[in-house]
Kinemage of the C-alpha trace (Angstrom):
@kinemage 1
@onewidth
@group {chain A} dominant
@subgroup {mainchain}
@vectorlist {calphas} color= white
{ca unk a 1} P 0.000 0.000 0.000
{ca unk a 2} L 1.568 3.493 -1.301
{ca unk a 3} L 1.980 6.798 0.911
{ca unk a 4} L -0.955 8.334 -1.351
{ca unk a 5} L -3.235 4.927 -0.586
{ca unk a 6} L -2.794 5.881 3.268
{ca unk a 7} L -3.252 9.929 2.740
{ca unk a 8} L -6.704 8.827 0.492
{ca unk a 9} L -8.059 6.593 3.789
{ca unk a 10} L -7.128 9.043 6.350
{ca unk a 11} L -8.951 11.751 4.163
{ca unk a 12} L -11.710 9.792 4.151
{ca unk a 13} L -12.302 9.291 7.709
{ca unk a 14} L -11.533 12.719 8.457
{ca unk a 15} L -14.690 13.386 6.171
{ca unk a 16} L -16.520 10.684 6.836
{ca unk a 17} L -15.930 11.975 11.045
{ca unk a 18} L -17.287 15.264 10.356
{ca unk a 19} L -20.559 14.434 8.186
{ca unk a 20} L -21.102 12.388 11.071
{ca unk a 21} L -20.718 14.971 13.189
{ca unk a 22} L -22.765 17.372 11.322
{ca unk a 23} L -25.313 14.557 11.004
{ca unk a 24} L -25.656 14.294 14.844
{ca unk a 25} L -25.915 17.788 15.259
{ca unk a 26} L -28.644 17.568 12.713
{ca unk a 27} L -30.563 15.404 14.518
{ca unk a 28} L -30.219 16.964 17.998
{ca unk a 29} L -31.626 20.214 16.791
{ca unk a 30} L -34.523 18.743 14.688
{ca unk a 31} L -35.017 16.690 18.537
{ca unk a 32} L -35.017 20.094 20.173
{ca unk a 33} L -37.368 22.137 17.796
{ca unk a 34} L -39.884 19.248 17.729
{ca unk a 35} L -39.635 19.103 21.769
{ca unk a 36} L -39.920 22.679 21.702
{ca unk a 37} L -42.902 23.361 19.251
{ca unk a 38} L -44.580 20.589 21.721
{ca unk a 39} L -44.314 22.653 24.406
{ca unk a 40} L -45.566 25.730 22.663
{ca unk a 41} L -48.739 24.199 22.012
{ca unk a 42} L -49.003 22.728 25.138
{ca unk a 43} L -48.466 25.650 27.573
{ca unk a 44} L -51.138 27.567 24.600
{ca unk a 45} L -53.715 25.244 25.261
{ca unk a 46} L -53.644 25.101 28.763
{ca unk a 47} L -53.432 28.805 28.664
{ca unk a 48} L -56.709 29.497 26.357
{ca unk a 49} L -58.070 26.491 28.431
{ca unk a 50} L -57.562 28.240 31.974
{ca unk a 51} L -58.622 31.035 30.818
{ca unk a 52} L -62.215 30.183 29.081
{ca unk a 53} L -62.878 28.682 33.030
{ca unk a 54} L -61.761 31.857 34.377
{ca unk a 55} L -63.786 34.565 32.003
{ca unk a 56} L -67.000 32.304 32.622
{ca unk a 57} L -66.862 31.728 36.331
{ca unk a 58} L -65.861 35.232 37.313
{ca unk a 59} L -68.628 36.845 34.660
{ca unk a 60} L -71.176 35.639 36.886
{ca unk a 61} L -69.735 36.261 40.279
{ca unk a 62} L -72.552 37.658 42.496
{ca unk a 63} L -75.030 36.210 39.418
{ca unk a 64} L -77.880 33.748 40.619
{ca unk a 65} L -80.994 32.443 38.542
{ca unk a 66} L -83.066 33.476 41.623
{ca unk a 67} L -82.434 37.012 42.332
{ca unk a 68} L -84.201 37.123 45.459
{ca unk a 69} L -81.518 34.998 47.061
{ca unk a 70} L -78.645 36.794 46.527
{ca unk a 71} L -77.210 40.516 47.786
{ca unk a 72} L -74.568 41.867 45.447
{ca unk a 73} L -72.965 43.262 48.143
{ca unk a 74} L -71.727 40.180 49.681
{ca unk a 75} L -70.758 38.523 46.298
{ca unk a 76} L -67.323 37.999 47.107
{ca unk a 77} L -66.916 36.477 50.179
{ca unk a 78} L -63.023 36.931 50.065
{ca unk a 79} L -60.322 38.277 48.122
{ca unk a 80} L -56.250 37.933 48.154
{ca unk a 81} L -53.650 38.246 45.370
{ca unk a 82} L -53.966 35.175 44.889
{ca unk a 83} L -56.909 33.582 45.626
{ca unk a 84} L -60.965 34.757 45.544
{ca unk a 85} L -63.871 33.189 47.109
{ca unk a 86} L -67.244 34.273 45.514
{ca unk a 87} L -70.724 33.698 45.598
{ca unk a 88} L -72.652 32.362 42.619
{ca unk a 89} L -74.791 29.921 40.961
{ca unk a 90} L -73.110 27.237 39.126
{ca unk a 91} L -74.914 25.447 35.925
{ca unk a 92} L -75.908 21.900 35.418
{ca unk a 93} L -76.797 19.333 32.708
{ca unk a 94} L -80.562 19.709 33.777
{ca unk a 95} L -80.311 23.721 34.419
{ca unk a 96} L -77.613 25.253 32.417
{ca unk a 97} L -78.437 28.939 33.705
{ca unk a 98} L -78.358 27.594 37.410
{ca unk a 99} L -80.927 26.213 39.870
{ca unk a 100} L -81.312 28.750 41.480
{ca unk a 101} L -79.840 27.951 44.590
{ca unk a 102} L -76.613 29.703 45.595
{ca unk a 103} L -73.111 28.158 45.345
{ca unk a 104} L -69.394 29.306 47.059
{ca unk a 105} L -66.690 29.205 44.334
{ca unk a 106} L -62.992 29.346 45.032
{ca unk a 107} L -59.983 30.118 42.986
{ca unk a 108} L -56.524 29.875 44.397
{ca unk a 109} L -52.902 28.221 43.769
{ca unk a 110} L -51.269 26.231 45.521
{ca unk a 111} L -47.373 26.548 46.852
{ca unk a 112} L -44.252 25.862 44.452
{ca unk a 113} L -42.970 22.971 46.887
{ca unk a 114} L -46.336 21.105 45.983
{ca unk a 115} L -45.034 20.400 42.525
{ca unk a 116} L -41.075 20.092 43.346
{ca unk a 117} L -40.969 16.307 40.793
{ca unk a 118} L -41.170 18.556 37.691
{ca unk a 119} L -38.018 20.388 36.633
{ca unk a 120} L -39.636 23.792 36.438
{ca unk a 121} L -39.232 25.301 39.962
{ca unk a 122} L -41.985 28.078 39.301
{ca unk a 123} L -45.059 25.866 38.481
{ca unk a 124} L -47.836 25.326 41.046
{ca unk a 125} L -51.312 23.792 41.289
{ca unk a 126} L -54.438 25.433 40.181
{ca unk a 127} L -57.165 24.740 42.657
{ca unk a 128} L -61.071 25.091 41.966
{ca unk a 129} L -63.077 24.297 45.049
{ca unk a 130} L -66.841 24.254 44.515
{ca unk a 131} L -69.221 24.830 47.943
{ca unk a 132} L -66.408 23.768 49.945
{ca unk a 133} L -65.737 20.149 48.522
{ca unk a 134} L -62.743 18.356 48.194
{ca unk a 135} L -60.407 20.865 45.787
{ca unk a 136} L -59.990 19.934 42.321
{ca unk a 137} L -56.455 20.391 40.996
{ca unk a 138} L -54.786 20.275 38.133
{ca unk a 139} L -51.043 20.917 37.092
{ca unk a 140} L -51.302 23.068 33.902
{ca unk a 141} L -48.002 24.707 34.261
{ca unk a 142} L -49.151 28.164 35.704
{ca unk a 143} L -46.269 29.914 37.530
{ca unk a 144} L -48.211 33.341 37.961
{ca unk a 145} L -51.954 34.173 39.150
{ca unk a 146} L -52.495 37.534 40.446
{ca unk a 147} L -55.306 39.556 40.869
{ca unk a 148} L -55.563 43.115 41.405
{ca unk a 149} L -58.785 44.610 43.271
{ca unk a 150} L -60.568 48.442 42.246
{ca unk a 151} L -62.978 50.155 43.740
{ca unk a 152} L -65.448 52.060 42.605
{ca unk a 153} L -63.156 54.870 41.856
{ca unk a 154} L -60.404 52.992 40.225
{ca unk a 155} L -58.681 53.110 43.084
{ca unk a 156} L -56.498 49.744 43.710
{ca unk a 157} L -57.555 47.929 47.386
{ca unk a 158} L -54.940 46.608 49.277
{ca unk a 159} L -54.735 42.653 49.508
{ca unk a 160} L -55.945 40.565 51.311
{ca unk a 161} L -59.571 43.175 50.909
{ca unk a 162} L -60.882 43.892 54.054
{ca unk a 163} L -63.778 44.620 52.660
{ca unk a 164} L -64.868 42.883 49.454
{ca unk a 165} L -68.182 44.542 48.979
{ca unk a 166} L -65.936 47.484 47.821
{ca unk a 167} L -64.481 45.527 44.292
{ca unk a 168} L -65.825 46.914 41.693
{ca unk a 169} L -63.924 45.744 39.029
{ca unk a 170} L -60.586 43.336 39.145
{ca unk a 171} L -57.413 42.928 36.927
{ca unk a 172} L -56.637 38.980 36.585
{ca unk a 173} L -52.735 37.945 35.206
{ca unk a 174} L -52.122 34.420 34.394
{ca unk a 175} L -48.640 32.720 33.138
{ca unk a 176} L -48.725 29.544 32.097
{ca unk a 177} L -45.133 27.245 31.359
{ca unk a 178} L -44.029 24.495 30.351
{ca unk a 179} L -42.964 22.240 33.749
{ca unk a 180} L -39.934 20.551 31.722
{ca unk a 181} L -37.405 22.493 29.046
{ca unk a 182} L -35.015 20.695 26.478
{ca unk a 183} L -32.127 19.284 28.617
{ca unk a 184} L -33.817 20.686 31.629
{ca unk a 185} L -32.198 23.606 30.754
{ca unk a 186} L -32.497 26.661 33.695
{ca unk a 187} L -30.550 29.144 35.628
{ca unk a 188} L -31.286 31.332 38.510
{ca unk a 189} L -29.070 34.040 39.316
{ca unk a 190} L -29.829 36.785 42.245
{ca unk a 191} L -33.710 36.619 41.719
{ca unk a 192} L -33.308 37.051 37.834
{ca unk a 193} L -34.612 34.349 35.719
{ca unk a 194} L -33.214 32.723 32.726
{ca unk a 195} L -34.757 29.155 31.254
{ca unk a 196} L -35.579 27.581 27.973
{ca unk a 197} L -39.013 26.714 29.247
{ca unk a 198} L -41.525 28.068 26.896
{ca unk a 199} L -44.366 30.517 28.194
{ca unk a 200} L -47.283 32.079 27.734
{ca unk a 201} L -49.368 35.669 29.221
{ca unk a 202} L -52.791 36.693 29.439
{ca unk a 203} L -54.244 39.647 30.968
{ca unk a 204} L -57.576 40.411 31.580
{ca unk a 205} L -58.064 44.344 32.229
{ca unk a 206} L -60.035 45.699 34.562
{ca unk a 207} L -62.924 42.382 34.366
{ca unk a 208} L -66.592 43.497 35.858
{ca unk a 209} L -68.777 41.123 36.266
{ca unk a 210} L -72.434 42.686 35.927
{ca unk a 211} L -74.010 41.552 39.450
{ca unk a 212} L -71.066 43.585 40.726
{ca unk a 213} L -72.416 47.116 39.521
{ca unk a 214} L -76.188 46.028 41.037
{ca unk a 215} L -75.590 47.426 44.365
């Protein structure tokens, strides 16, 4: 075997090294974009999802098919940053504009440590509790729900309300992320947040729900 015989097989494994180099590379990034367009749909589904219970449920806060059994005033029976506890009446197969009969709805989340298996240290449980049951939960990645109180003025109440017959209006933001990036992939330096885990934002402005302004 000549000198040129050896040069022509090291030149080819030199090539053939990086295509197959390249070629990995390749298919890690098509792995990370498909992982990552997963998650974007995801975390926008649970957002529109969360949301759609939201808007309905706090539309008719203070709302009840029989009027005679409920005082505006005392719709909301409490009211923190981030949680609410409201009176309403809640639909059903048989009556899907209520019974008539009043209900106690609560909204709240739940603490980060409740949720400390999934790599994202920021999401927590979303509660729903309906007349005081056992709470129904579900982990849809939300890392953020705050809710700002007004008055009748426009004036923001401080939280938790002393007195919720004074909201008059409320501002609701919601975050929703992922709970696992590509490679797990997240750094927290001095209370500033870097991550690859894909989010989302809604926020709803200043929400009135009609019962509210019949007092």
């Amino acid at each position: 075997m000549g000198f040129s015989s050896l040069i022509d097989i090291l030149g080819s494994i030199i090539i053939g090294g990086l295509l197959f180099m390249i070629l990995l590379r390749l298919t890690e990034t098509a792995t990370q974009n498909t992982y990552e367009y997963s998650g974007e749909l995801t975390v926008q589904q649970n957002l529109v999802a969360t949301v759609q219970l939201i808007e309905y449920d706090f539309r008719k806060i203070g709302y009840c098919a029989d009027i005679a059994q409920i005082d505006p005033v005392n719709s909301i029976l409490a009211a923190d940053t981030s949680s609410i506890t409201f009176v309403t009446d809640l639909a059903t197969s048989s009556n899907p504009m209520g019974d008539g009969t009043l209900d106690v709805l609560q909204y709240y989340v739940g603490p980060t440590t409740e949720l400390s298996h999934t790599p994202n240290p920021r999401d927590r449980k979303f509660y729903r509790v309906e007349n005081g049951a056992t709470p129904k939960s579900a982990n849809l990645g939300i890392t953020e729900f705050k809710i700002l109180y007004f008055d009748a003025l426009g004036d923001t109440l401080t939280c938790p309300v002393a007195s919720p017959g004074e909201i008059q209006t409320m501002q609701i933001n919601l975050k929703v992320e992922n709970p696992a990036a590509y490679n797990k992939r997240y750094v927290y330096d001095a209370g500033r947040h870097e991550s690859q885990y894909t989010s989302a934002f809604w926020r709803q402005i200043r929400l009135a729900a009609r019962n509210l302004k019949n007092r």
